[in-house]
N, C-alpha and C positions, 0 to 999 in steps of 0.2 A: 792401753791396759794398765791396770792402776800396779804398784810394784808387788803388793801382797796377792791378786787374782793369779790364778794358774790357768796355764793358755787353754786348756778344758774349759774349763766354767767362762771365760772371755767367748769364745766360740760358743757356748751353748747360750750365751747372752745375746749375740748376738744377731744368730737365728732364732730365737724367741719372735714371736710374734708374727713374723712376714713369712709372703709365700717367696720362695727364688723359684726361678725357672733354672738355674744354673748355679754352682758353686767352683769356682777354681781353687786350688791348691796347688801352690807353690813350689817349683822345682827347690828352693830352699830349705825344705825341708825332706821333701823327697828324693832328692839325692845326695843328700847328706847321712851317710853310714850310722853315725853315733846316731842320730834321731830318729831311726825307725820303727823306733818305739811309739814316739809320738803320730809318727806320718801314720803309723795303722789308729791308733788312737783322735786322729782328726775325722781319719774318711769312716770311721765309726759313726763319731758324732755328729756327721755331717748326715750319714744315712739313717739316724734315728729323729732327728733335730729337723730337718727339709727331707724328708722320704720323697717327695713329690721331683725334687731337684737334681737335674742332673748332673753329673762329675766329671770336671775337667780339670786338667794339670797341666800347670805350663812350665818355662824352662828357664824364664826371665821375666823381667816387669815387662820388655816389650814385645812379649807374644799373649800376653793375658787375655788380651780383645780377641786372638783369633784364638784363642783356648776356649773360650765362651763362646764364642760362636762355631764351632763344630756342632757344637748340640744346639743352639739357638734360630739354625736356619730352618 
């Protein structure tokens, strides 16, 4: 993400185009207190941006794979 992009518009860049079967998001921002401003403001734009896509959340980098695969099976 370039320094002037706000993580809104990097996300909405980034599901531009492609279909996901799946989108994770990040126990790093979700359970992070001060950020939950953002954390409703991702799973927004995740639901407007990949409607199609289902939503998972994990709780570190190494549960990611099986965050996406709850809904992937």
């Amino acid at each position: 993400m370039a320094q002037d992009e706000s993580p809104e518009t990097a996300i909405v860049e980034s599901l531009a185009g492609e279909n996901y079967a799946c989108v994770v998001i990040g126990g790093g921002i979700r359970k992070h207190e001060p950020l939950l401003e953002l954390f409703e403001r991702v799973v927004n734009l995740v639901r407007q941006n990949a409607p199609g896509a289902a939503i998972s959340f994990n709780s570190s980098t190494e549960d990611t794979v099986d965050a996406a695969l709850r809904w992937l099976r």
